[in-house]
N, C-alpha and C positions, 0 to 999 in steps of 0.2 A: 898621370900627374905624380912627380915623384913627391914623398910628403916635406913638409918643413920641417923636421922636426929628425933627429938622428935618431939612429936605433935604441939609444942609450936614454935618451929625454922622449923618448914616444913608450918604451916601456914602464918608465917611471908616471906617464902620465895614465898608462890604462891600467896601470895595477892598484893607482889609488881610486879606481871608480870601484863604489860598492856595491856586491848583489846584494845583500839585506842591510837593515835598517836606512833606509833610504829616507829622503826627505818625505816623500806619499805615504810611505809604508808606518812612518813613528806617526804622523799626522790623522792617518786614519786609524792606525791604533787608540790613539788618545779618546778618538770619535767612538766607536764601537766597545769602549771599554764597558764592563758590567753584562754585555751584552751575549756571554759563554763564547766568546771567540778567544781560542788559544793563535799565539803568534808563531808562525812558523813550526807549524805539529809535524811531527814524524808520522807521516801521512801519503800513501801512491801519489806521486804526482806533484808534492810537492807546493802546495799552496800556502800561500803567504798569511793567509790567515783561515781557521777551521773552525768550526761549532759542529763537535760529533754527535750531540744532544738532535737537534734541529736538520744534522745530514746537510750544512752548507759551507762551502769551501769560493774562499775568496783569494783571486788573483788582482794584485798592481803589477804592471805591465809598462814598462820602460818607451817612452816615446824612440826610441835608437834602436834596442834589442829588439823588440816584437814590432818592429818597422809599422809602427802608428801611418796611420792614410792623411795625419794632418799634418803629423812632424816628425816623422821618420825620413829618413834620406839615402841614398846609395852614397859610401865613402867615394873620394873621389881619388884614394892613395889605395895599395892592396888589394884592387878588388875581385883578386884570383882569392884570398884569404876569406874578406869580409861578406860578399854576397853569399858561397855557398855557407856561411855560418847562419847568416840573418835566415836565410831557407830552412837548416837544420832547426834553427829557434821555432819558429813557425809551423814545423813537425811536430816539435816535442810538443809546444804549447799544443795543439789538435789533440794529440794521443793521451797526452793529461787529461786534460777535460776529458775524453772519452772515457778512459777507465775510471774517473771520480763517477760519472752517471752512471757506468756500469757497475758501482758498486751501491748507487742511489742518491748520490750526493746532488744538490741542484748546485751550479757553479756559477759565480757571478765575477767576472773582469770588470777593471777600471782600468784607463789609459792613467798615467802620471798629470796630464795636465788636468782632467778633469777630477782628481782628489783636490789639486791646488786651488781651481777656480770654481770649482761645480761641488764641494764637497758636501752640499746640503742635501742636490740630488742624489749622490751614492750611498748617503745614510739612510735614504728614503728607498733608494732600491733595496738597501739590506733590509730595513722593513719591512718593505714590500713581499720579499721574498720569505722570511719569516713566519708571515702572516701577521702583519700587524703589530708586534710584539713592541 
């Protein structure tokens, strides 16, 4: 299906989507503040949020890019482009988490919609994982 949108107004539209500070990303920042999580540390792997004190690294995780099981989708334009990308995503994300444990870190993912609607529960996982804290 060829897209609606011209090459010219389709690049303009995915260059304004942003990898950080994202609506989940400032929302659950504000949530975890006080809490020793630094925002986007210069850290393997690259996690969206870190506590090197506690060894815990937090990923939010784009409903479209890490092809969520609730609200992820296959594009129905480029998909010689877009699938092996969303695959490649899906790599890296595996091999992050991997090397964060491998260096002791416990890792904990949010999907985007559940910081939106569930954001009680993910502060409680951070808890959780924590220890209470």
């Amino acid at each position: 299906m060829p897209d609606k949108f011209s090459k010219g107004i389709r690049s303009k539209i995915m260059s304004s989507i942003r990898s950080n500070k994202t609506k989940p990303e400032i929302i659950l920042k504000k949530e975890i503040k006080g809490m020793g999580f630094s925002y986007q540390p210069n850290l393997a792997g690259k996690p969206d949020f870190a506590n090197r004190k506690d060894k815990i690294a937090i990923f939010v995780n784009g409903c479209f890019w890490h092809s969520c099981p609730l609200h992820g989708h296959n594009p129905k334009s480029n998909k010689k482009y877009w699938l092996p990308k969303l695959k490649r995503t899906a790599e890296r994300d595996k091999k992050n988490k991997s090397e964060l444990k491998a260096m002791g870190y416990k890792v904990i993912s949010f999907w985007e919609h559940d910081i939106i609607k569930k954001l009680e529960m993910c502060i409680n996982k951070i808890k959780k994982v924590r220890g209470g804290n």
